[in-house]
N, C-alpha and C positions, 0 to 999 in steps of 0.2 A: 807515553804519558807526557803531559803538559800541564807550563801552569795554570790554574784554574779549576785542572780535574778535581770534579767530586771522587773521592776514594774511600773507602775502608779496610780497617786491617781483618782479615778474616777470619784468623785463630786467635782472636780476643775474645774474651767469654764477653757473654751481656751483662751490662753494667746499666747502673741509673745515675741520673744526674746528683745523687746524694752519695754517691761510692765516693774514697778521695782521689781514684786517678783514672779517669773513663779514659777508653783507647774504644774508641767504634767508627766514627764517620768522620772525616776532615780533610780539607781542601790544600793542593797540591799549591806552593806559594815559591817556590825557586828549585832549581837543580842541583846535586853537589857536582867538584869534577868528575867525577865516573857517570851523570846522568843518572842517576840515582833521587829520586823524589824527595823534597826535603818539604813534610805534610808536617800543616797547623792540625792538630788531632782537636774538634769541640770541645772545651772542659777541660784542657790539662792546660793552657793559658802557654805557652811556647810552641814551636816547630824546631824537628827536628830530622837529618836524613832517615829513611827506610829502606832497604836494599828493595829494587821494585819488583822482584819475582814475590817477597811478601803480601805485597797491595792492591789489591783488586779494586780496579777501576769502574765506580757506576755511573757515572753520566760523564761524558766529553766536552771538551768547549771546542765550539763550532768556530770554524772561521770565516770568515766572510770578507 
């Protein structure tokens, strides 16, 4: 995982943007020390780490 990835957590039920605290889709934005994804979650307005066997990864950034 890297920063940039698009991710989601997977065992979030589905939520809507009028719920008070969505957990679905959010972008990988630093590492903690362990390498550990530390995801802006859309809608919850902070980032925080996720242990990354929780976070399934859908789109990669490419490097070039």
């Amino acid at each position: 995982m890297k920063v940039g990835d698009l991710v989601r957590y997977p065992d979030a039920p589905v939520r809507t943007w009028e719920d008070e605290d969505p957990l679905s889709n959010g972008i990988i934005v630093g590492l903690d020390p362990e390498d550990d994804p530390i995801v802006f979650f859309f809608g919850k307005n902070d980032a925080k780490p996720y242990y990354a066997c929780d976070i399934e990864t859908l789109s990669k950034v490419k490097n070039d």
